[in-house]
VOPA-780432 format. One record per residue (C-alpha): x, y, z; residue number from 1. Coordinates in steps of 0.25 Angstrom, whole numbers. Each point is the difference from the previous one (the first is absolute). Layout:
BEGIN
<rec><x>X</x><y>Y</y><z>Z</z><pos>NUM</pos></rec>
...
END
This chain:
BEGIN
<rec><x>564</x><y>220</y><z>561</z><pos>1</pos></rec>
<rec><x>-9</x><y>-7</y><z>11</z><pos>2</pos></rec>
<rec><x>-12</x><y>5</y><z>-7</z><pos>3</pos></rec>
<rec><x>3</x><y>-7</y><z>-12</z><pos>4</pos></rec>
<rec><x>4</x><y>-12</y><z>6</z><pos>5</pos></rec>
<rec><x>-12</x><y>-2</y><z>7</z><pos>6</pos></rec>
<rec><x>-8</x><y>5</y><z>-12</z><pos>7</pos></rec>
<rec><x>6</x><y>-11</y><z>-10</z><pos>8</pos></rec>
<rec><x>-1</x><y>-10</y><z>12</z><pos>9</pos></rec>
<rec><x>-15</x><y>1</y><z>2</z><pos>10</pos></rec>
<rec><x>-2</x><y>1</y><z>-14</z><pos>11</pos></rec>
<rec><x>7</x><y>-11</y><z>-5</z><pos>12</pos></rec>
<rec><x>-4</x><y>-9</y><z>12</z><pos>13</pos></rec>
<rec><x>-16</x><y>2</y><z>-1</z><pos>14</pos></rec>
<rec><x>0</x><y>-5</y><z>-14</z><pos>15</pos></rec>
<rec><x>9</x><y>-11</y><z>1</z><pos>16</pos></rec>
<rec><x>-4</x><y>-10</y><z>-9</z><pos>17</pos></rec>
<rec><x>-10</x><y>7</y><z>-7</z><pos>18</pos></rec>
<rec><x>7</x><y>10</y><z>-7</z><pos>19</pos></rec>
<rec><x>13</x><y>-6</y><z>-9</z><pos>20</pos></rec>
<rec><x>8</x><y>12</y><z>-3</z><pos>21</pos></rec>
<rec><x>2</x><y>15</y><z>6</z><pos>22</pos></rec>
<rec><x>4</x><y>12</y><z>-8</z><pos>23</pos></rec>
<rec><x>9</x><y>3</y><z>11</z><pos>24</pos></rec>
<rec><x>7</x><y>14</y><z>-1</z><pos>25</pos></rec>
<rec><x>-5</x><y>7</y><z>-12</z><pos>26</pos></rec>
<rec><x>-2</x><y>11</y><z>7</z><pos>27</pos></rec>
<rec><x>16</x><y>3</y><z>1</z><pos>28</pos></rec>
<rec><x>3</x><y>0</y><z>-13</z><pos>29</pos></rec>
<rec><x>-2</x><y>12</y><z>-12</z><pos>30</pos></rec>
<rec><x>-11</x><y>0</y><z>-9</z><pos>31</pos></rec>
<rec><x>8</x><y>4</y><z>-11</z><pos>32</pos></rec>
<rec><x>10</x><y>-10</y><z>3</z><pos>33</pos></rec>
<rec><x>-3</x><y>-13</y><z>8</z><pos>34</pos></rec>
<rec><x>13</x><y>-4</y><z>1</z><pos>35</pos></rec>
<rec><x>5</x><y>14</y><z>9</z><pos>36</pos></rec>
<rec><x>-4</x><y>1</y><z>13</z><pos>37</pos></rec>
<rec><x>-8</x><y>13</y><z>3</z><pos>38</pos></rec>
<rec><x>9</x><y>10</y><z>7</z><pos>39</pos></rec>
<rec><x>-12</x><y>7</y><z>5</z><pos>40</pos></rec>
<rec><x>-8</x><y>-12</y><z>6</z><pos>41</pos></rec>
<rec><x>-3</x><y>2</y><z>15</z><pos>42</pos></rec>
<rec><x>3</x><y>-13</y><z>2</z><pos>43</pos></rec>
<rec><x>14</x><y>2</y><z>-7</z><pos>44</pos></rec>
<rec><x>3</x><y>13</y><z>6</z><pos>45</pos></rec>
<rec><x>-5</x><y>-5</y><z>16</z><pos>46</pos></rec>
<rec><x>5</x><y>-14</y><z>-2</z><pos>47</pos></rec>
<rec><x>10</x><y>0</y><z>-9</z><pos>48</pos></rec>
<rec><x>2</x><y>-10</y><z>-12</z><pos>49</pos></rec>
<rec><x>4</x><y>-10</y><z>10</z><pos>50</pos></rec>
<rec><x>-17</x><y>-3</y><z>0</z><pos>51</pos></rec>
<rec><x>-1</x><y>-6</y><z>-12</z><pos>52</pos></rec>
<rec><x>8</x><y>-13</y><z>2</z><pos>53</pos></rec>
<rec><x>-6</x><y>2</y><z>15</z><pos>54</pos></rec>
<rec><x>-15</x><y>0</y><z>-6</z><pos>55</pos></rec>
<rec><x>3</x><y>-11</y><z>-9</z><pos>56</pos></rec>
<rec><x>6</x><y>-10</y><z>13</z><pos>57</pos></rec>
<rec><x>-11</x><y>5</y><z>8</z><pos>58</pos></rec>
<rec><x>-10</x><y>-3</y><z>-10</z><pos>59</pos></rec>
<rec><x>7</x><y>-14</y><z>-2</z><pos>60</pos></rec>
<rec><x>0</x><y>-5</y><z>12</z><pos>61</pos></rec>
<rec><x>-15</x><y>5</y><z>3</z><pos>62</pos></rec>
<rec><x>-4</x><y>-8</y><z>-15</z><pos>63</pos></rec>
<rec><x>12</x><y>-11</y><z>-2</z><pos>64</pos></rec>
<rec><x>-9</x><y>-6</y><z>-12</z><pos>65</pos></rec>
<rec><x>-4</x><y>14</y><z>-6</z><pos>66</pos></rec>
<rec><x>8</x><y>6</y><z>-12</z><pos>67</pos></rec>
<rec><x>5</x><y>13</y><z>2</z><pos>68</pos></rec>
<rec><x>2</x><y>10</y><z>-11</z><pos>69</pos></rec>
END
């Protein structure tokens, strides 16, 4: 998970200010179905579904001013 947190950190905290909103963690979810969480993202499977309100906090506090979807 630290590689994801560090990831979403740099990101996030190198456009500060200049980018107002972050498609956060797309990537989790089914394309079929945005609303269920891909069972068979690595992500998921390695981290757990614990990483997306982690991604979401992480990407908050590197962007406070940032909408996150």
């Amino acid at each position: 998970m630290e590689l994801a947190h560090e990831h979403i950190t740099t990101e996030v905290s190198r456009y500060r200010g200049r980018i107002w909103q972050w498609d956060v963690c797309n990537e989790f979810f089914t394309d079929s179905n945005p609303s269920q969480v891909d069972p068979n993202n690595w992500w998921i499977v390695n981290a757990g579904p614990e990483i997306i309100p982690n991604a979401y906090r992480w990407a908050h506090e590197a962007g406070p001013k940032a909408l996150l979807f």
